[in-house]
N, C-alpha and C positions, 0 to 999 in steps of 0.2 A: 369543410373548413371550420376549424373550433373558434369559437368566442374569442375576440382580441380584447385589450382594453389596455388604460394605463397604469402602470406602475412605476414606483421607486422601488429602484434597484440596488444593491449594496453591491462592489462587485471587489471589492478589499477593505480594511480594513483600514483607518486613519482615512478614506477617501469621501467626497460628496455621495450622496444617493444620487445615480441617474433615472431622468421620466424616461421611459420607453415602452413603446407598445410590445407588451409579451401575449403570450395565445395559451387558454386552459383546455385543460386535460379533462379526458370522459371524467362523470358524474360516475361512481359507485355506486351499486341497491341502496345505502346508507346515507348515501350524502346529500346537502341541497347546495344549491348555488346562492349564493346574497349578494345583492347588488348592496355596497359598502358606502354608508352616509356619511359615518364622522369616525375618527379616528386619534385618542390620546396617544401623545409622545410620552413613552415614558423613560425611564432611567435604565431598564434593561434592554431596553432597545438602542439606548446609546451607549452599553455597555459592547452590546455588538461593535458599534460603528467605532471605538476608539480600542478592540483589539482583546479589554479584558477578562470577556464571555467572546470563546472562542467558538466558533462556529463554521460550519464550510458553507462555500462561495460560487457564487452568485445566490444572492439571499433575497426573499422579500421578508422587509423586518415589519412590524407593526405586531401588536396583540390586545389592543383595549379598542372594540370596535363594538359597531351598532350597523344596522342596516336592516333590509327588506328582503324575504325571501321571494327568488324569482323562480326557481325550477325544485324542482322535489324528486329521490330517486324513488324505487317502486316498493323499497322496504325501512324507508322512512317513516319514522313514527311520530305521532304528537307534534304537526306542523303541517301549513300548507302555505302556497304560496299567497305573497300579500301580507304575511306577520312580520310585525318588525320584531326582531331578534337584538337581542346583546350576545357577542360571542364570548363563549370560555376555551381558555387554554390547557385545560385541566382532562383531557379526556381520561378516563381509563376504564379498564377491560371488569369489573366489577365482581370476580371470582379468583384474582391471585392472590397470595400472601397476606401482602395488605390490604386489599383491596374488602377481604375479607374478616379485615379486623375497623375497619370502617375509616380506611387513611388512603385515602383515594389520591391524593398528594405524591403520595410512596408507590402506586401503582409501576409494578414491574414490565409495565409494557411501557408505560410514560415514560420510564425515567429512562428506560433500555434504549426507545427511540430516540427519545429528545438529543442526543447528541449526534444525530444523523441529518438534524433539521429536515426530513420528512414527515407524510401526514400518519394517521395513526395507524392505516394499515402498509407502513414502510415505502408508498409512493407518493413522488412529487405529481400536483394538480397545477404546475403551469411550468412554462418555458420559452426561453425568447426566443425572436424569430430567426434566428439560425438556429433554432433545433435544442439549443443547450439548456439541459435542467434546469430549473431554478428550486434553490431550497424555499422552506419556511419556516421561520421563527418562531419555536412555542407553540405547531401545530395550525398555525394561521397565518401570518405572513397576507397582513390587511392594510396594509398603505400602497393601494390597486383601490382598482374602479371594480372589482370584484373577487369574491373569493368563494372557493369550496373546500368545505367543513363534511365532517360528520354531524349527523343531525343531530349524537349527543351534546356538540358543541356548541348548535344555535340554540338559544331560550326564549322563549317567547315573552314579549313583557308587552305592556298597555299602551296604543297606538297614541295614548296623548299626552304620551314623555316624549319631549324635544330630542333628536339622533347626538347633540351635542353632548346632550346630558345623561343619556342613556350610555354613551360608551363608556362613559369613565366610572362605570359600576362593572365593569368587567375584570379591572386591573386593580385599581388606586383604592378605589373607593368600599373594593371587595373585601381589599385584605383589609385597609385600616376598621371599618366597622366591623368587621367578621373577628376583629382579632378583636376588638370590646364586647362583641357579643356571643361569639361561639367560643373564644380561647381562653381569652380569658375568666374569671371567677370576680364579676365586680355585681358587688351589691350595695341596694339602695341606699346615699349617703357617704360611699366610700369615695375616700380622696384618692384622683387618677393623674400620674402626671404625665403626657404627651411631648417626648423629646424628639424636635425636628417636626417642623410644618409643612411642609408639603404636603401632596395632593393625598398622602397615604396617613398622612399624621395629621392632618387637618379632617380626614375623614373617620380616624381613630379615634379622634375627639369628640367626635360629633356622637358615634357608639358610645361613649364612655357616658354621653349625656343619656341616652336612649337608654342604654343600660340602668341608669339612675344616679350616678355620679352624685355627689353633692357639691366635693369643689373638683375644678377639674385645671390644672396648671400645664400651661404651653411655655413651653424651652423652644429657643432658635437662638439664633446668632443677627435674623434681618428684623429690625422694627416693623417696619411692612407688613410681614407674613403674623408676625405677634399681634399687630392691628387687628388683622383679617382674622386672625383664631379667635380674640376676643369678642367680633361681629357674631363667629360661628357658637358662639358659646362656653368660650375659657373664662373662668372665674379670676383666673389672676395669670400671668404671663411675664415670664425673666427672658432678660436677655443675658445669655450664657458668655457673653464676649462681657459683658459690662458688673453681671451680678456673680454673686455665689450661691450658685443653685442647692447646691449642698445644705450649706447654713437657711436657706429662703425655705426649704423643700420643712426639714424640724420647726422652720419657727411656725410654719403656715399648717401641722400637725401637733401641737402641742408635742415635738421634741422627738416623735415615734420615725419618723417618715411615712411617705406616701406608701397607701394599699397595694394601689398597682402601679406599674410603671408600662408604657408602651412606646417602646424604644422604635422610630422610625428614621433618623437622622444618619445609620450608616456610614458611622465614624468610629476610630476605637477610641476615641474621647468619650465620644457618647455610649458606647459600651461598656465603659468601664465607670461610666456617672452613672448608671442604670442601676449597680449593687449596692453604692453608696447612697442614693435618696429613696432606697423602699425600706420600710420599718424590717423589724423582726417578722418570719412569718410571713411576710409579702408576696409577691407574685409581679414579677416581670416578663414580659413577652419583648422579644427581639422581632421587629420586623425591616431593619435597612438589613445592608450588607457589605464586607468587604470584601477585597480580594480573596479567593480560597486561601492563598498559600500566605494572606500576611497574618502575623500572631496578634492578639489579642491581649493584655495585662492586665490582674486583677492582683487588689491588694486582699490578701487569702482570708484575713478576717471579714472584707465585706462580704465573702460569701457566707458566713456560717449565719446561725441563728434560725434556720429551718426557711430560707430563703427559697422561691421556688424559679427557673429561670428554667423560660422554654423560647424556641424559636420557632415561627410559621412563617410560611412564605405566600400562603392564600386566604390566610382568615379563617381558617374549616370551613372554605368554602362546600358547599350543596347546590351548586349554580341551581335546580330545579325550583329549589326552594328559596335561596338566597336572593335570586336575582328581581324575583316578582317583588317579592319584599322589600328590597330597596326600592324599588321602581314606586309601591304605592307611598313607600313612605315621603320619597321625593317628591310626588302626587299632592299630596297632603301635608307638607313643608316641614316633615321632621325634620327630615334630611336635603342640606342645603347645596346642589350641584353647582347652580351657575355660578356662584361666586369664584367654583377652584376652576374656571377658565380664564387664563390671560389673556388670549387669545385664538382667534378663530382664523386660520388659513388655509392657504390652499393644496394642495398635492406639489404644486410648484414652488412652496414654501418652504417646501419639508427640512431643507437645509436650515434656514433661516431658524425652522421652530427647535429643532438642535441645538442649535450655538445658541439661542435663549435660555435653555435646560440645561446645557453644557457651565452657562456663566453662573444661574441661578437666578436668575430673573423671569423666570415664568412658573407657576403652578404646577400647570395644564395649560400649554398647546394643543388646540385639537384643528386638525386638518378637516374641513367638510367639502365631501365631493357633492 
């Protein structure tokens, strides 16, 4: 009889996550088993649940998770049991195409899989108890009482980072600092502007400071979240419903605009303020996102002037590298976790911490088992 435990289940699209006890699947030579402590709700995973990241069904959704290794397979490396781990979603094969142009992101097994919502060697590691697959979200599928990963996907980080605040360097926290620190090109004193505060823009911020920022301006639409970026470190903050970000962004640059831009707000409003507040020269990063298929509007002259405009979707992430990194720095208070938690619930909540993220009145929900 294989391990049972509890999970939220997806099991269509527009519906509630049901709890139910589902049973896992043998352990691979590769894989470990983690018992799963805390777990961010994030926007892709309700991108799932409302239909517009399509995916097949019955699903376990989650992917910003933290927890404790309980089982180890026999050609597992650099782990044993008893580490607590931050999972990455990123797995890949490390000699394709890209893999070998150093864009692990672009991995042709990751990207080939990921729309099968299985694990990286093309099988599902759990199922309910009548038998039936269960897929997994982004390679993990962690809002369960357990999960198994490839060992390249558990990291091992410092036993006395809180499971709360640990997970939400997996997802949120990864791309927004990864994307001021690995993607972007910001140097010491340059003005950064951060449109959209969320847990990914609020954590982009905080990079932009770590990087060396000198001013650094947060864009939103809630006072609230503009608060909170100021707490974390924003030099000056507009409310984009109230101000003109545009005219605010030149006056606050003597007239040039801002150096960088780090677009995490995932609007075509905000995509298209992103080419209009960077100087000549500049450099923006796209980090929200919309629907694939809706178009996007640029007026053609705010592109020109040697403007530089990239999109990532994990920060350049290096989980090996990255993950210990954030871990010490939150350690040692660069980097400020607990504040991007609204709140802390339960597995039974899961619904609830939805329709919080769904309204925009939460951060980070993080589920702790």
């Amino acid at each position: 009889m294989g391990l049972k435990y509890k999970a939220a289940v997806l099991h269509a699209p527009k519906s509630p996550l049901i709890i139910e006890t589902v049973e896992a699947g043998e352990l691979a030579a590769e894989d470990v088993l983690v018992r799963v402590k805390a777990v961010g709700l994030c926007h892709t995973d309700l991108e799932v649940i409302e239909g517009s990241l399509r995916n097949p069904m019955p699903i376990l959704l989650g992917h910003e998770a933290s927890g404790i290794v309980e089982q180890v397979g026999p050609n597992a490396r650099g782990i044993a049991v008893g580490d607590h781990v931050v999972l990455s979603w990123n797995p890949h094969c490390g000699h394709c195409f890209y893999c070998d142009r150093d864009l692990p992101i672009l991995c042709e097994s990751y990207l080939g899989q990921a729309p099968l919502a299985v694990q990286f060697d093309g099988r599902s590691r759990a199922r309910l108890s009548d038998g039936r697959e269960l897929k997994h979200l982004m390679y993990l599928g962690t809002l369960a009482e357990y999960c198994i990963v490839p060992a390249q996907q558990a990291i091992v980080v410092p036993k006395e980072l809180a499971f709360d605040q640990a997970c939400l360097i997996g997802c949120g926290v990864m791309t927004g600092v990864g994307a001021a620190l690995n993607v972007a090109s910001i140097h010491y004193g340059d003005s950064v502007m951060v449109i959209g505060c969320g847990a990914v823009g609020l954590a982009a911020m905080q990079g932009a400071r770590m990087a060396g920022a000198g001013v650094v301006i947060a864009v939103d639409l809630d006072d609230n979240k503009l608060d909170l970026a100021k707490q974390l470190g924003a030099t000056h903050a507009i409310n984009a419903a109230k101000e003109d970000v545009i005219d605010l962004s030149r006056q606050l640059t003597d007239g040039r605009g801002v150096d960088v831009v780090l677009e995490s707000a995932g609007s075509a409003r905000a995509f298209r303020m992103t080419s209009e507040v960077v100087r000549p020269g500049g450099e923006v990063i796209w980090l929200g996102k919309v629907d694939v298929a809706q178009d996007v509007a640029f007026r053609w002259g705010s592109l020109m002037q040697e403007k530089r405009i990239r999109r990532s979707s994990y920060g350049g992430a290096r989980p090996l590298r990255d993950f210990p990194m954030l871990a010490r720095a939150a350690l040692d208070g660069r980097l400020k976790l607990d504040q991007l938690i609204t709140a802390r619930i339960s597995l039974e909540q899961v619904n609830e911490g939805f329709e919080a993220l769904r309204r925009g009145t939460a951060i980070r929900s993080v589920v702790v088992l």
